[in-house]
C-alpha positions as CSV (number, residue, x, y, z in Angstrom):
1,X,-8.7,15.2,-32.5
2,X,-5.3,15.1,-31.2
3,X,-5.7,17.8,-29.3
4,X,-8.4,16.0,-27.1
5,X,-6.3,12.8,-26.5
6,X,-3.2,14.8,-24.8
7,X,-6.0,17.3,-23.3
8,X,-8.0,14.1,-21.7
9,X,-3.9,12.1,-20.9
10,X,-3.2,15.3,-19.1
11,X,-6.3,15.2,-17.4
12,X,-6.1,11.7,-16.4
13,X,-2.9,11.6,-15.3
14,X,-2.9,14.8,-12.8
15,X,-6.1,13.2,-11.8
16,X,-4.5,10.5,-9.4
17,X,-2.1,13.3,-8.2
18,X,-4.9,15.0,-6.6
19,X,-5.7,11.3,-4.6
20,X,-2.4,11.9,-2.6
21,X,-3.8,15.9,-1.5
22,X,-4.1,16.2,2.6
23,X,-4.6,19.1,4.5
24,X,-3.1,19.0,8.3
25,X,-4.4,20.4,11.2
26,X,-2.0,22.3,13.9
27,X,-2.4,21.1,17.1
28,X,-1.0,22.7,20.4
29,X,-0.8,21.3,24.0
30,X,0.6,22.8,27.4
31,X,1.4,21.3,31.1
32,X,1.3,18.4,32.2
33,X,4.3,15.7,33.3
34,X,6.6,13.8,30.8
35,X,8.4,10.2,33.0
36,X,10.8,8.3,31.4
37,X,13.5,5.4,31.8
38,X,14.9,2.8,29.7
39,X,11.0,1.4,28.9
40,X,10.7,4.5,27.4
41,X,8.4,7.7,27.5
42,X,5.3,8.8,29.0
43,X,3.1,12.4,29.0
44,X,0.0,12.3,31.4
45,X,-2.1,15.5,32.5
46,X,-1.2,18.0,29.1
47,X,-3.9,20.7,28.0
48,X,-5.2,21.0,24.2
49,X,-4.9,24.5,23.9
50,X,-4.8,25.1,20.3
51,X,-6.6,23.1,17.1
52,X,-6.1,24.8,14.1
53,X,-7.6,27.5,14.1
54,X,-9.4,27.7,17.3
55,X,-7.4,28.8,20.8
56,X,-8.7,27.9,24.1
57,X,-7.8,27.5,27.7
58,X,-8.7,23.8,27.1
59,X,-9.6,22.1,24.4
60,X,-8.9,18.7,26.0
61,X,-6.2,16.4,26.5
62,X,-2.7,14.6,24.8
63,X,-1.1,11.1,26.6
64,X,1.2,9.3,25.1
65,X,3.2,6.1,26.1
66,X,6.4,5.5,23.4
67,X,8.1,2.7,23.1
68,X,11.4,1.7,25.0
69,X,14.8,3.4,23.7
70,X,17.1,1.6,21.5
71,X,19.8,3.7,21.9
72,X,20.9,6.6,24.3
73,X,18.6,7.3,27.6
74,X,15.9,9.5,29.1
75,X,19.4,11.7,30.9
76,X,21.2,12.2,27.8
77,X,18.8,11.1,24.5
78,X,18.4,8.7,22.5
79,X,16.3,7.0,19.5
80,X,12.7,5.6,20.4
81,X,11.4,2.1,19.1
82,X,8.3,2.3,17.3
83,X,5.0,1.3,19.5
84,X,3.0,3.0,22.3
85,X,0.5,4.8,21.9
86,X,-0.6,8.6,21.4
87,X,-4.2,10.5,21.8
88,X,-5.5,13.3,21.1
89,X,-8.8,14.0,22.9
90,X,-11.4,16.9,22.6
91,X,-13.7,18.1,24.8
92,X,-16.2,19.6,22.5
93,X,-15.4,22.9,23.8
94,X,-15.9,26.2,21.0
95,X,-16.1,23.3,17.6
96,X,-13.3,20.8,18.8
97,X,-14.6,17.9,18.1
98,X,-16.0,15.9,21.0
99,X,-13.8,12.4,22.0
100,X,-10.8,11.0,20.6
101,X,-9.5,13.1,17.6
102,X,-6.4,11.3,16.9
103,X,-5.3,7.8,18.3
104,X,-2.2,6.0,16.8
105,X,1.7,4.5,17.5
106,X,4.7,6.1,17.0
107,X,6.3,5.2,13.8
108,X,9.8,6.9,14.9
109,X,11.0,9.1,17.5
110,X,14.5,10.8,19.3
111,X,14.7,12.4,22.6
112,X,17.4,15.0,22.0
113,X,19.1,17.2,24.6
114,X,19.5,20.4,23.8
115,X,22.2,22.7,26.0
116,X,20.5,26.2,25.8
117,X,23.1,29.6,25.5
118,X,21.8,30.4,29.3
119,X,23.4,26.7,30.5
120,X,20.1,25.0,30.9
121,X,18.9,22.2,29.1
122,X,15.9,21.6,26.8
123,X,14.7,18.3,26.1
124,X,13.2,17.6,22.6
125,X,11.0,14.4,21.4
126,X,10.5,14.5,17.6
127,X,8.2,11.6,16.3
128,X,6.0,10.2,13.7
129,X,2.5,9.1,14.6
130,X,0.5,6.9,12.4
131,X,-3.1,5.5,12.7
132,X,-4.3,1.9,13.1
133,X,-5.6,2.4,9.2
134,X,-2.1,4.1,8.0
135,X,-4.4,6.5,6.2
136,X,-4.0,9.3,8.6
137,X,-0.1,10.6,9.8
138,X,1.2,13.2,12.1
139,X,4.4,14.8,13.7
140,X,4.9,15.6,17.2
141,X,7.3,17.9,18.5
142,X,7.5,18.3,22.7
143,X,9.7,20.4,24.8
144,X,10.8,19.7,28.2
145,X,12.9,22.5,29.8
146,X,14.9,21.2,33.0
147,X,16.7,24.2,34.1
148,X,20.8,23.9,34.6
149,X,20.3,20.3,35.8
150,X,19.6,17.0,33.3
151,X,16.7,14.9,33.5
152,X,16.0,12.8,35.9
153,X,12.6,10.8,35.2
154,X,10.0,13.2,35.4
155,X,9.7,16.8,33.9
156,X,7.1,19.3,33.2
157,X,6.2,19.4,29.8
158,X,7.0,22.8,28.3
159,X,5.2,22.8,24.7
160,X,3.6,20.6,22.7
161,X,3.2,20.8,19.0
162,X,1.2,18.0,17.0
163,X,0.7,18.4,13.1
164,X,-2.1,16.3,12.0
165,X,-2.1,14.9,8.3
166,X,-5.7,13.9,7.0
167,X,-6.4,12.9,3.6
168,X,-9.1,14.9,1.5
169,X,-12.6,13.6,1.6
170,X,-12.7,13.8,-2.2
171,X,-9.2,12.2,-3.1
172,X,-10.6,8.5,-3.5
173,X,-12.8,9.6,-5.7
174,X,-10.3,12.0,-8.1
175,X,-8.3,9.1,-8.2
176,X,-11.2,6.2,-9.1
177,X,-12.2,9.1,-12.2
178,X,-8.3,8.9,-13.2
179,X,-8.1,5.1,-13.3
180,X,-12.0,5.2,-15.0
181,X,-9.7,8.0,-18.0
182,X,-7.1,5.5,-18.2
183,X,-9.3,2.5,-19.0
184,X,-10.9,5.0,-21.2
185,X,-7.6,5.6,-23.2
186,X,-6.8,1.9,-23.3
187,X,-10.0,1.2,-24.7
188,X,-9.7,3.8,-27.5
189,X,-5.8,2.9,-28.4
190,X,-7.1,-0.6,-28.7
191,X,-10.3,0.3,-31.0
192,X,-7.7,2.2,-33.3
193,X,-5.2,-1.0,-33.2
């Protein structure tokens, strides 16, 4: 009998564990133009070459807008407010799902300035993305290479990396049977008091 009870504890409690289980998506853009000043960051015109698993020539589209810089500037970095906006689009093309795949703010980001071996300069934007609902998260990671000279308000983007976090599809329901063990628990340590 005891042997049940810690069996069905250590059931119930690595049940809600499982509720917190994502798996992430690699996303991969290319091209386009990144402008910036003191309001901040933009990318327009940037190819969706790569989602997850499936490679294409393009797959659709990434935009974002950040918000303005709190510190530093677009020449020589800086930190990012949180706001804008960032979106992901697909095309439809070889299973990428057709219309918006991600859309959310940035939660965080840095512009950092890089000075390569070779003397030129790469321009980095690190970031957290959140959704409207907060339930799905990604991390964005963009290059900008300007040669030997700094930047000056608009660049070509170099690469684009986006890691999409999505919750499981089963993860509210592992954790409603972990909270349905618990009450089950209570109700049998209260039977035996």
């Amino acid at each position: 009998m005891v042997k049940r009870i810690v069996l069905l504890v250590v059931l119930v409690l690595a049940l809600p564990l499982a509720a917190f289980a994502s798996s992430s998506i690699d996303i991969a853009n290319a091209g386009g133009v990144v402008s910036g000043n003191s309001s901040g960051l933009s990318l327009t015109g940037s190819t969706l070459f790569k989602y997850g698993g499936i490679v294409g020539l393009n797959l659709g589209s990434v935009t974002f807008t950040t918000g303005a810089f709190t510190s530093g500037d677009a020449q020589m970095g800086g930190t990012l407010a949180s706001g804008g906006n960032f979106q992901i689009v697909g095309n439809g093309t070889s299973g990428v799902p057709n219309g918006v795949i991600f859309s959310g703010t940035f939660s965080s980001g840095t512009w950092d300035l890089v000075t390569l071996a070779n003397g030129t300069h790469d321009y980095i934007l690190t970031g957290g993305l959140v959704s409207p609902s907060g339930q799905v998260g990604a991390t964005i990671q963009l290059t900008v290479n300007t040669g030997k000279g700094f930047f000056s308000g608009t660049a070509n983007l170099s690469s684009g990396d986006t890691n999409l976090v999505v919750p499981e599809p089963g993860t509210l329901s592992l954790f409603g049977t972990g909270l349905i063990g618990l009450a089950g628990i209570l109700r049998y340590k209260l039977k035996l008091a």
